[in-house]
C-alpha positions in Angstrom: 41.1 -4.1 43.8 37.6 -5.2 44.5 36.3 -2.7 41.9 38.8 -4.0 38.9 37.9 -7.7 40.3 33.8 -6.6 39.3 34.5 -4.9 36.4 36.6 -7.8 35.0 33.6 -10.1 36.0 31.5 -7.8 33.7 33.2 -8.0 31.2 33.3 -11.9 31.0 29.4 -11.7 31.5 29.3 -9.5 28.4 31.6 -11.5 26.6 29.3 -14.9 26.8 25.8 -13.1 26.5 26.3 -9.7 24.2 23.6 -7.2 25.5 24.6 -4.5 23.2 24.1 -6.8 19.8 21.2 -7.7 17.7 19.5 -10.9 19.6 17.4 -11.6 16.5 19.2 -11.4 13.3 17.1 -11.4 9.7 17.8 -14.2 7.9 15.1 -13.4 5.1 16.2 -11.3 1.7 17.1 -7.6 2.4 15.0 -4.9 0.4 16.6 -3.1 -2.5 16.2 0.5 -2.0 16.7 1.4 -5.4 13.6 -0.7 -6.2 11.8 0.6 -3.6 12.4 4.4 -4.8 11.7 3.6 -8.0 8.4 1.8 -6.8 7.9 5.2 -4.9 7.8 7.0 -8.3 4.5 5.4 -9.5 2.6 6.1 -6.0 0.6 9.2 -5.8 -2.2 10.6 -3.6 -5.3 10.6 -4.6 -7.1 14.2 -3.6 -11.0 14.7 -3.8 -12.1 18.2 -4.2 -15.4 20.0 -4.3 -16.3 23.5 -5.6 -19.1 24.8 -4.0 -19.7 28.7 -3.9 -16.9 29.5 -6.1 -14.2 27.8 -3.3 -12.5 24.7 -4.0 -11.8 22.8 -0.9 -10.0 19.2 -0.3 -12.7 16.6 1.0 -10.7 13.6 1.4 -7.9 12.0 -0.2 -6.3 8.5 -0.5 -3.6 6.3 -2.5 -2.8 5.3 -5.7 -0.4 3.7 -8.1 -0.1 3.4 -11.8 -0.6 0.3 -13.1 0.1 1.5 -17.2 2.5 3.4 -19.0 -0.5 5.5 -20.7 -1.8 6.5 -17.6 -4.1 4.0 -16.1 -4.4 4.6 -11.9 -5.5 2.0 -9.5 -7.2 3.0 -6.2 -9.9 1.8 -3.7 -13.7 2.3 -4.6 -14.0 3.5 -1.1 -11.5 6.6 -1.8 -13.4 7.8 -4.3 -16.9 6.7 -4.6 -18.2 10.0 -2.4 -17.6 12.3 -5.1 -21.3 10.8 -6.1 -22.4 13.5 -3.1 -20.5 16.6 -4.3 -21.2 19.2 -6.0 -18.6 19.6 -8.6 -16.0 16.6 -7.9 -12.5 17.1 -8.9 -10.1 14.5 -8.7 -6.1 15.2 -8.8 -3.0 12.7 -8.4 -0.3 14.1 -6.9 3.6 12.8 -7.0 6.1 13.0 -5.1 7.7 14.4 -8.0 5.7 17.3 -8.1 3.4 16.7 -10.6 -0.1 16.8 -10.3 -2.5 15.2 -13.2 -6.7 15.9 -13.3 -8.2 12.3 -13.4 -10.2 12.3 -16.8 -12.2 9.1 -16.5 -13.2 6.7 -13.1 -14.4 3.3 -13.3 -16.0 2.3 -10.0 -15.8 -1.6 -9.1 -17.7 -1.4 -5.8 -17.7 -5.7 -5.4 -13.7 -5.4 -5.5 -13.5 -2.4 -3.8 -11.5 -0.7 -6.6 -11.6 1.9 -8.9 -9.8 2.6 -12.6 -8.8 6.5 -13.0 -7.8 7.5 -16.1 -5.0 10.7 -16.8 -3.5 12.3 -19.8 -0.2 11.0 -19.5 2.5 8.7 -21.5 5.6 7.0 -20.4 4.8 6.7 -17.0 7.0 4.2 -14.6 4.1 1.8 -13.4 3.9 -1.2 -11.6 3.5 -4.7 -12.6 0.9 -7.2 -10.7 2.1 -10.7 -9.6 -0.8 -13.3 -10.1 1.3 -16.4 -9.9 3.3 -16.0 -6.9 2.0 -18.6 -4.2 2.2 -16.4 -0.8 2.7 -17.8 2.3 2.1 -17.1 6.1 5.3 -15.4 7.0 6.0 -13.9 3.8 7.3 -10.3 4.6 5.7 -7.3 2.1 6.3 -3.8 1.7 3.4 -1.4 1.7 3.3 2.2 0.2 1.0 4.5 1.3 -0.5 8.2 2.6 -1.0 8.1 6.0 -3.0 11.1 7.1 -1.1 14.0 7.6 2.3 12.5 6.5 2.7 11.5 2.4 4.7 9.2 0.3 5.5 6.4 3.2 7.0 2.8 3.2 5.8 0.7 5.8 6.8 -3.5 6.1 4.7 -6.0 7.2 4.6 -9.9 7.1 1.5 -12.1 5.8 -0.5 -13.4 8.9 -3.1 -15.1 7.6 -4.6 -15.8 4.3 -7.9 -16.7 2.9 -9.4 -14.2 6.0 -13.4 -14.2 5.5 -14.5 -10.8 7.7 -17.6 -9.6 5.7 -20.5 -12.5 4.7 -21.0 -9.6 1.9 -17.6 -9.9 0.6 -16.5 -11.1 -3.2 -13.2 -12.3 -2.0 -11.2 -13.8 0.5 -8.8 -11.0 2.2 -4.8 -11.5 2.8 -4.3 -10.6 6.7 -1.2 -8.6 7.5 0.4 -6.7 10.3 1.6 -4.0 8.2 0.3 -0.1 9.3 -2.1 1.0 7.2 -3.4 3.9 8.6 -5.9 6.5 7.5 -4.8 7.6 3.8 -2.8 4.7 3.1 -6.5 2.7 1.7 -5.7 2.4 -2.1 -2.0 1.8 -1.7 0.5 -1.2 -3.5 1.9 -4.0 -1.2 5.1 -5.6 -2.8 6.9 -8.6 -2.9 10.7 -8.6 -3.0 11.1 -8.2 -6.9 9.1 -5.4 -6.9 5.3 -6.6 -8.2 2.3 -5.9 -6.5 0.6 -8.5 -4.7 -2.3 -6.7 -2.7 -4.4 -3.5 -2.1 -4.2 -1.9 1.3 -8.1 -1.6 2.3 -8.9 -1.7 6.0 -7.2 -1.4 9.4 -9.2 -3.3 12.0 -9.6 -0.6 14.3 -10.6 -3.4 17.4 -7.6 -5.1 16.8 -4.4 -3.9 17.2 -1.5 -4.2 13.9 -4.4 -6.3 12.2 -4.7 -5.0 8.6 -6.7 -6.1 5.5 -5.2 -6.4 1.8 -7.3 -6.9 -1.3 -4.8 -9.7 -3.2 -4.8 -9.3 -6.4 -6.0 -12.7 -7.8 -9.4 -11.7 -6.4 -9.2 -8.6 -9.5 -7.5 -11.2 -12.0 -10.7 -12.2 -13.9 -11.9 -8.9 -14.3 -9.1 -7.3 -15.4 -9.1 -10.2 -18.0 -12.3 -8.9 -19.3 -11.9 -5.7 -18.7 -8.5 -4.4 -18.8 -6.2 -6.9 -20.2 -3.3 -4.6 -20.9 -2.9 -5.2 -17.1 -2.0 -9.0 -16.9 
């Protein structure tokens, strides 16, 4: 008797504090998976290889997305600027398609931290950039990335901090985020909810724990004006 009296105690309990539901419930817009897979499809690694000695070997690789139907590939400077020390620097996108293009042209914008590839392709899905979207603290974004050894991964984060000024040297003012970016990820598209690009993934503070850097995109908006219109 004393046992049926507990467990019907218990259960009252239960009833007026739920332990086995969701404390926290997300009131912010869900994600659309089919935008994120077809996000996915214009994300590729980018592979740095050297042939020395008649053996081609992997020296580092990074992340990518295409930004044009013809074949135009954004990336970090800092993925790709040590092919200046190799011997005979080859640089391949990979997708998670399977298909693997030779980068024909780079355009290194060390003061942005970005660099322009160039492949022989046409009718690629690409994505768009957002430069009028107003971001706020709070505003949850989806990163795609490589993260060393794992490929092709979706990680979501929230905007802490804008306007973040880390390096005196710096041409721009950083978007701070808790999203992962881990090693592999640095070159990599960070979303908003209708699918456009609103930063770079460029540095994990590795003091600081889920403290990430994003380039934002309005920092690249003037040069691409000059330089690459086709991209506004």
């Amino acid at each position: 008797m004393k046992q049926l009296l507990l467990l019907i105690i218990l259960l009252l309990l239960g009833a007026c504090h739920p332990m086995n539901q969701n404390t926290f419930v997300n009131v912010g817009p869900s994600w659309d998976t089919e935008m994120i897979e077809d996000s996915m499809d214009a994300v590729c690694i980018v592979a740095i290889y050297e042939t020395a000695n008649d053996i081609t070997t992997r020296q580092s690789r990074g992340t990518g997305f295409v930004v044009s139907h013809n074949g135009y590939v954004i990336t970090n400077d800092h993925v790709v600027n040590g092919i200046l020390e190799l011997e005979e620097p080859l640089i391949q996108l990979e997708f998670e398609n399977g298909e693997t293009y030779t980068v024909l042209e780079t355009k290194m914008v060390p003061h942005l931290d970005i660099a322009v590839m160039k492949i022989d392709a046409h009718s690629m899905h690409f994505l768009e950039f957002e430069f009028q979207q107003r971001l706020h603290r709070g505003d949850s974004l989806l990163s795609f990335g490589n993260p060393y050894p794992f490929t092709f991964a979706v990680s979501e984060g929230i905007v802490s901090s804008l306007h973040t000024q880390f390096d005196d040297d710096n041409k721009f003012l950083w978007i701070q985020s808790d999203i992962a970016v881990n090693f592999g990820c640095s070159g990599g598209p960070v979303i908003n909810h209708e699918g456009k690009v609103v930063g770079i993934n460029q540095a994990l503070m590795d003091e600081m724990h889920e403290v990430s850097l994003l380039i934002p995109v309005t920092a690249l908006q003037d040069y691409f004006q000059n330089y690459y219109p086709q991209f506004l």
